[in-house]
KEKE-3310 file (N, C-alpha, C; in steps of 0.2 Angstrom, whole numbers, plus 5000, padded with zeros to 4 digits):
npx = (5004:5004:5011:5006:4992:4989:4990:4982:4970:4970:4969:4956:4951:4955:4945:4932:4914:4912:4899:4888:4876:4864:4848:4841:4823:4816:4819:4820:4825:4838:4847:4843:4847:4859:4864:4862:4871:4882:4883:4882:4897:4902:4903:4908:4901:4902:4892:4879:4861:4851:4835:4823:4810:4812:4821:4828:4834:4845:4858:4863:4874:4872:4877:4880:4884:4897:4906:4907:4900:4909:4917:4910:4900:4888:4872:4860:4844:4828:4816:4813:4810:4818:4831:4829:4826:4840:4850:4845:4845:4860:4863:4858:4850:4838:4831:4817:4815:4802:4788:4775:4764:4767:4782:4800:4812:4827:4838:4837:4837:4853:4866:4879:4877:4876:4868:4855:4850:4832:4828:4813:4805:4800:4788:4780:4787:4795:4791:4776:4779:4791:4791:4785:4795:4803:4813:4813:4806:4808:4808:4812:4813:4801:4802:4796:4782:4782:4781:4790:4808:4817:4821:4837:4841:4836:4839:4853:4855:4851:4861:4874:4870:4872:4885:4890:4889:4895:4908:4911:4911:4924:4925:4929:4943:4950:4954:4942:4941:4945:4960:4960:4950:4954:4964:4959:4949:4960:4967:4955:4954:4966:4968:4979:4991:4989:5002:5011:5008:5006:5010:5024:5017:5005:5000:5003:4992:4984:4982:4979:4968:4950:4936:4922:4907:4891:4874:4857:4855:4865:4871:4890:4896:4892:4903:4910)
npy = (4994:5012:5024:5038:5032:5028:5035:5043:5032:5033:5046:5049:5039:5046:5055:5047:5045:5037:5040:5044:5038:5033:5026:5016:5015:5005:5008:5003:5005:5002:5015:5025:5019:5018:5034:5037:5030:5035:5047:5046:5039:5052:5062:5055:5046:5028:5017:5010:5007:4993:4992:4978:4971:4957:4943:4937:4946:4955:4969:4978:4988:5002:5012:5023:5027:5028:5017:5020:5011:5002:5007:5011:5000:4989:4988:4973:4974:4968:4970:4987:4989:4984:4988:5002:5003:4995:5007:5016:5012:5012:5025:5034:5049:5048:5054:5054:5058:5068:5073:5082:5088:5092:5090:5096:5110:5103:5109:5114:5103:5092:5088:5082:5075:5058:5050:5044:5046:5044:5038:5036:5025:5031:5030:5026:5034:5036:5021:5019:5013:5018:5031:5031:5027:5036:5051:5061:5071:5078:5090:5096:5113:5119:5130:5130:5125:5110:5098:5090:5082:5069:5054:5052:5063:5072:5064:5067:5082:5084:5077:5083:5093:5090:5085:5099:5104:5095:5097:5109:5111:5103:5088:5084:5085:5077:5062:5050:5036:5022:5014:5000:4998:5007:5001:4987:4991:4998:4989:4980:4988:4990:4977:4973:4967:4978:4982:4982:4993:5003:5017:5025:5040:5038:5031:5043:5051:5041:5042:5056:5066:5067:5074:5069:5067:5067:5062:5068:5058:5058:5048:5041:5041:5026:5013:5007)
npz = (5000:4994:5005:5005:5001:5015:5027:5020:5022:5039:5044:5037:5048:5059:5061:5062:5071:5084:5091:5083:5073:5062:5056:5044:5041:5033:5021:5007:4993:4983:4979:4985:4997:4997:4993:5005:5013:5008:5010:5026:5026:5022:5033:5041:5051:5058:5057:5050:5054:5047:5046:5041:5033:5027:5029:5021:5012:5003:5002:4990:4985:4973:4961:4963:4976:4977:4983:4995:5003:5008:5017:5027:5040:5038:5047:5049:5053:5059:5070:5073:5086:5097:5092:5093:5109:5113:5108:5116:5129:5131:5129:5120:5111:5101:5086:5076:5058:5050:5044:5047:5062:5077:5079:5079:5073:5062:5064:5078:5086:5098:5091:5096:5108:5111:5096:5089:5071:5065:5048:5037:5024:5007:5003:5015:5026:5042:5053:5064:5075:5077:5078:5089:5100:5099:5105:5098:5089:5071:5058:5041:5037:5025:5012:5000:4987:4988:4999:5006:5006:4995:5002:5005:5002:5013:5021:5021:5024:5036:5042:5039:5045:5058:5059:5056:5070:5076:5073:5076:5090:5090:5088:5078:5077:5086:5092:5093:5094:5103:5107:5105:5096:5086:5079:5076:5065:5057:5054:5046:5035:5027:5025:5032:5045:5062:5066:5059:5051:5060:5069:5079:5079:5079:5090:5098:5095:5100:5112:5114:5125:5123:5118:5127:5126:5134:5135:5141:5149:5157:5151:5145:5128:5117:5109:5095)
capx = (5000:5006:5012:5000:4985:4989:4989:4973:4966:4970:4966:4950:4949:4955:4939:4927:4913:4908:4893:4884:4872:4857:4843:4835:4819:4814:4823:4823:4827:4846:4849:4845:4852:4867:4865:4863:4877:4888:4882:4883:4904:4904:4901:4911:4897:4906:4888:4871:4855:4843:4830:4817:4805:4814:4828:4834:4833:4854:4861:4867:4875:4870:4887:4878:4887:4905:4911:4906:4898:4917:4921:4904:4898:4879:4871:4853:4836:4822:4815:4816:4809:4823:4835:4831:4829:4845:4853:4844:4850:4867:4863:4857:4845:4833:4829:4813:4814:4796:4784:4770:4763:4772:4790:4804:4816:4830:4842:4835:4841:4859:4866:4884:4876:4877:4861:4853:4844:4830:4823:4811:4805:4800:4781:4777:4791:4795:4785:4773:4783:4798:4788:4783:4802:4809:4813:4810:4804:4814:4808:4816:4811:4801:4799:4790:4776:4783:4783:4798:4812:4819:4825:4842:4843:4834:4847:4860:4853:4852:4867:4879:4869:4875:4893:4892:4889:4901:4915:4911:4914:4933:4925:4935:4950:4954:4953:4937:4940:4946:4964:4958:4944:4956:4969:4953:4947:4965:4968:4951:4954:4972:4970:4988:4992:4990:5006:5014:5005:5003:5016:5023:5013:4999:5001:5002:4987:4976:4984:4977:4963:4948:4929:4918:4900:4887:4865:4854:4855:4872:4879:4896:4895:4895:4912:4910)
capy = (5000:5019:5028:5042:5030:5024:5042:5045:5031:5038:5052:5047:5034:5047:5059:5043:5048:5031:5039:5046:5035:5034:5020:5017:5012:5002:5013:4997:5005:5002:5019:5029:5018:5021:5038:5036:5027:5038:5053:5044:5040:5057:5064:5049:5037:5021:5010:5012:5004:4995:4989:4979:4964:4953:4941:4935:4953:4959:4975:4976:4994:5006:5016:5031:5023:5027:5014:5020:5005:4997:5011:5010:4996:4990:4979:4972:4971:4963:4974:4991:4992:4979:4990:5007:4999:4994:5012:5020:5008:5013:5032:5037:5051:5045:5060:5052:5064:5067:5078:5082:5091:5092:5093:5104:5112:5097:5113:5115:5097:5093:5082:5082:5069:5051:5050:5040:5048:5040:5041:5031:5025:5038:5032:5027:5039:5032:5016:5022:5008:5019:5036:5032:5029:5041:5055:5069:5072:5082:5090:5100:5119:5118:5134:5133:5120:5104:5098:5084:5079:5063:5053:5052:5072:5074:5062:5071:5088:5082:5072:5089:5100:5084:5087:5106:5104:5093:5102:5116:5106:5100:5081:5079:5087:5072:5055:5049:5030:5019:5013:4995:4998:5011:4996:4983:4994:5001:4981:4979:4994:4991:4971:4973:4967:4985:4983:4983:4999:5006:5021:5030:5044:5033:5030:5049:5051:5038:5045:5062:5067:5066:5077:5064:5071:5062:5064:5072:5053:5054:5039:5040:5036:5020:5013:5005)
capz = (5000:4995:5010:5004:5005:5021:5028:5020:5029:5045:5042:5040:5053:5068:5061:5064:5077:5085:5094:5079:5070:5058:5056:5039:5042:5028:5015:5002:4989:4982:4975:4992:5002:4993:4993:5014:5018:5006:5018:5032:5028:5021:5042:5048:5054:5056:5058:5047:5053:5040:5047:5033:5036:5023:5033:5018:5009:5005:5003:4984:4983:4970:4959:4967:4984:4976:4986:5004:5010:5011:5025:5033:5044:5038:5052:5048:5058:5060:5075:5075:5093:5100:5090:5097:5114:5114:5109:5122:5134:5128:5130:5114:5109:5096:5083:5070:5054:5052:5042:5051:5067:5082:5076:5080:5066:5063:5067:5084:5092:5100:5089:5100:5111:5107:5095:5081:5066:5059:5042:5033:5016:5003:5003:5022:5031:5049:5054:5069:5081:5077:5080:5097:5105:5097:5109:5098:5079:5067:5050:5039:5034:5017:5010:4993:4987:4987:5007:5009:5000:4993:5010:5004:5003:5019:5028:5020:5025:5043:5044:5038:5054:5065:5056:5057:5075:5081:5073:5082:5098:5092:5088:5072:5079:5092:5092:5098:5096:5108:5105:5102:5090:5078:5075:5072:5058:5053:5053:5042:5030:5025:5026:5036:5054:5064:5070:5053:5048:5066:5067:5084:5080:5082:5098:5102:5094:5103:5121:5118:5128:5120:5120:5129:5129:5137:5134:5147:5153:5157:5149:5140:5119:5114:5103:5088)
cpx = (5004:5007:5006:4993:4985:4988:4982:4969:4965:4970:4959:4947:4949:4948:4932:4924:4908:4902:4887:4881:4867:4856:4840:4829:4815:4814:4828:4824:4834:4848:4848:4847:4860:4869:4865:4868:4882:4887:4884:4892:4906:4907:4906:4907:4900:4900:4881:4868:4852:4839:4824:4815:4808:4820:4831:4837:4844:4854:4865:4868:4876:4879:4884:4881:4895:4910:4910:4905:4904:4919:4914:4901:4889:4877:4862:4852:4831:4817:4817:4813:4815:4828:4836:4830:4835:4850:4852:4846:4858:4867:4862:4850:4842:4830:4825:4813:4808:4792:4777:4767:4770:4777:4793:4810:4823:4836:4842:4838:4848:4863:4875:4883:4877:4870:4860:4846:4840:4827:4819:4810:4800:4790:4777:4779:4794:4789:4783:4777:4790:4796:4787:4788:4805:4808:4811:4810:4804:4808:4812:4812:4806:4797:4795:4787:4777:4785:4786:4803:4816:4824:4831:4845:4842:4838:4852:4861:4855:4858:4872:4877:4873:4885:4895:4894:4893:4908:4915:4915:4922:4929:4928:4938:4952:4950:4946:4937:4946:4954:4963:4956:4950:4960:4964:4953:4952:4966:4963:4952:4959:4972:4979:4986:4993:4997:5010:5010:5005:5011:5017:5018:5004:4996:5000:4997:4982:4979:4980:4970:4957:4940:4927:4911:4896:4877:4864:4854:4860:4876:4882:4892:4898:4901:4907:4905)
cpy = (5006:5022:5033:5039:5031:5030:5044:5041:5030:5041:5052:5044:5039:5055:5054:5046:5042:5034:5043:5043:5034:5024:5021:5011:5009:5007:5005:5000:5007:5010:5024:5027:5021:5025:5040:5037:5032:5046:5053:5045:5046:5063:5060:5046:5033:5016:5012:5006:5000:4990:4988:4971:4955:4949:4938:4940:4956:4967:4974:4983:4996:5010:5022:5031:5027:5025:5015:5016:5000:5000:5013:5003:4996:4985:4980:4971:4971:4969:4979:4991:4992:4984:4998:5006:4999:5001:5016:5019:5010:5020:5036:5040:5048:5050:5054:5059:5064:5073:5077:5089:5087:5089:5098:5102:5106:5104:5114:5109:5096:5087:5079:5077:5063:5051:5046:5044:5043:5043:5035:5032:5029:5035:5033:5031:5033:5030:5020:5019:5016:5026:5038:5028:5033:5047:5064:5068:5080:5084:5095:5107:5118:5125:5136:5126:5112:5101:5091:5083:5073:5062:5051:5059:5071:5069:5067:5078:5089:5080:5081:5094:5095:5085:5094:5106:5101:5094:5106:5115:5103:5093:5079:5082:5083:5065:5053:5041:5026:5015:5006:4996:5003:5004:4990:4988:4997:4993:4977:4984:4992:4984:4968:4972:4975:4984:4984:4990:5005:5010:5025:5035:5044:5034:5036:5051:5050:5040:5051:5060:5068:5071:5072:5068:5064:5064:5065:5065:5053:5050:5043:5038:5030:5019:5010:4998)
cpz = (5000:5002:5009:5004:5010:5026:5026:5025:5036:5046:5045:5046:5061:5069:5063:5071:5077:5089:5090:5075:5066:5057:5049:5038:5035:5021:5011:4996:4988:4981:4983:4996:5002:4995:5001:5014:5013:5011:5024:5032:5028:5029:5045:5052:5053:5057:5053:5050:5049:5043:5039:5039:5031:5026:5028:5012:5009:5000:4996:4981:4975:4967:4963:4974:4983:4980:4994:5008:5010:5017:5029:5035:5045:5041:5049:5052:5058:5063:5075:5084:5097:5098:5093:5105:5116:5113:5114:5127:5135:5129:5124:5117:5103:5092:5075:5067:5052:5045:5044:5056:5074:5083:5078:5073:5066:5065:5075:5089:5092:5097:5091:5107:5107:5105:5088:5077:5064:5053:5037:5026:5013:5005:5011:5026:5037:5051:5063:5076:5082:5082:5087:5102:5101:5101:5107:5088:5075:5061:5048:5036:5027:5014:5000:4991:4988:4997:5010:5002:5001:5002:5009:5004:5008:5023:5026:5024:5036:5045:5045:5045:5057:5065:5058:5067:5080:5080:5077:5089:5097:5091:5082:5072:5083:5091:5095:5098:5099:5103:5100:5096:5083:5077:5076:5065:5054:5047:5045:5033:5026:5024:5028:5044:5056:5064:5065:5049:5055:5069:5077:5084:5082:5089:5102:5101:5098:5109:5120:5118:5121:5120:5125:5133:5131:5134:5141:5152:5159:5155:5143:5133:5120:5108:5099:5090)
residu = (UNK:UNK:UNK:UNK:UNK:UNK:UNK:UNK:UNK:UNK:UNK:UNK:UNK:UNK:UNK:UNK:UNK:UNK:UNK:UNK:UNK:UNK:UNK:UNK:UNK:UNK:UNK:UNK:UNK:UNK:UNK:UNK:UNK:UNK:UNK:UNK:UNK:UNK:UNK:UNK:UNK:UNK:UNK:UNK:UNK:UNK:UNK:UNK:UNK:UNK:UNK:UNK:UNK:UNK:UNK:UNK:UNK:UNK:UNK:UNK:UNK:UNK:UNK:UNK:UNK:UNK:UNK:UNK:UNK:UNK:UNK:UNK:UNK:UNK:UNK:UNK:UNK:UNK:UNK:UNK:UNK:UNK:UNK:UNK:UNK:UNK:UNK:UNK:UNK:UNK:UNK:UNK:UNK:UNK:UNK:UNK:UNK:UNK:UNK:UNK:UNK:UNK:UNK:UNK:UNK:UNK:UNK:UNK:UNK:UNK:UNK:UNK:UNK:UNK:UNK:UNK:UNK:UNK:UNK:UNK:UNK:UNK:UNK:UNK:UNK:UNK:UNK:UNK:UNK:UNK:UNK:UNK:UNK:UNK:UNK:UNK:UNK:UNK:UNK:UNK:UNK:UNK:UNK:UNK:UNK:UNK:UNK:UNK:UNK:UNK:UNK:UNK:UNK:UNK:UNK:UNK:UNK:UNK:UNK:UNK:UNK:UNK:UNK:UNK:UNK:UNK:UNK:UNK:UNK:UNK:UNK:UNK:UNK:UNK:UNK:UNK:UNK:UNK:UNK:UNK:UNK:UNK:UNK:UNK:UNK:UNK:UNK:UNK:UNK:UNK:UNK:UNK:UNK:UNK:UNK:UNK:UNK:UNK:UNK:UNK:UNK:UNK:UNK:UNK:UNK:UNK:UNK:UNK:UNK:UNK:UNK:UNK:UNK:UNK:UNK:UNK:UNK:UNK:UNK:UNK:UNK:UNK:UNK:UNK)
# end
């Protein structure tokens, strides 16, 4: 591998933000998903959600993707219930993208805590299960006749405030992953033993201190 790749993918890697995440609720259609998870890496998300009803249903990305779902991590489910259960468990806020009544601006919520976006599919939106554990429901401005846009845009559109916001804060200025977990994914990325890729500088890297925000729960972000 080029020295100059390998730098690019750490580069990347020490901008990864393990406690930021999106859910795509029954978003089967290949071309947006694509367009998601190429979003999602664009922010540094290291995990997409897809919730669908089909268990034998795969994931057969789109050229619209260009390649992102190799640097994002797509877990399948069965259950959304189980699945946001389980991040709130863990300390996540839950933000359903919504078009509706009572919603607030998706500019309005704090996306510097650990939180999972959702966004569902283009006909139904977010399934009603999903609706009623999510802790607060997001839309986005729409000032002229057309009132939503394509759920591939509208993550995107959300995703980048989530990005605007935790730059702000210094979150892709310092390491936010866990010494383990970079040399797993460095190890994954490069298909190299870390320790054959894995540089003093490294090291100095994953020692400095780090942000560590918490939600109104208190609990720490989840790793990877």
């Amino acid at each position: 591998m080029e020295k100059r790749r390998l730098e690019r993918i750490k580069s990347v890697l020490a901008r990864r933000q393990p406690d930021l995440t999106l859910i795509a609720d029954h978003v089967n259609n290949s071309r947006n998903l694509s367009a998601i998870i190429r979003s999602c890496e664009a922010v540094g998300i290291m995990e997409v959600h897809w919730v669908h009803s089909e268990p034998q249903k795969e994931f057969v990305a789109h050229s619209v993707s260009l390649g992102a779902e190799k640097w994002v991590k797509l877990t399948y489910h069965q259950d959304i219930k189980q699945l946001i259960l389980g991040l709130k468990q863990k300390g996540y806020s839950i933000y359903a993208a919504h078009v509706g009544e009572n919603t607030v601006s998706y500019r309005t919520v704090d996306y510097t805590v650990p939180c999972a976006i959702i966004v569902g599919a283009e006909r139904d939106g977010v399934s009603p299960e999903a609706m009623s554990l999510a802790d607060k429901h997001i839309h986005i401005p729409m000032m002229g006749m057309t009132q939503s846009l394509n759920v591939s845009v509208a993550a995107a559109v959300i995703l980048f405030e989530a990005q605007r916001q935790r730059e702000a804060k210094g979150y892709y200025q310092q390491m936010r992953l866990s010494p383990e977990t970079y040399r797993e994914i460095l190890r994954e990325w490069t298909n190299y033993q870390a320790d054959e890729v894995f540089s003093p500088e490294d090291s100095l890297v994953l020692t400095t201190p780090s942000p560590t925000p918490t939600n109104p729960t208190g609990h720490p972000p989840d790793g990877f």
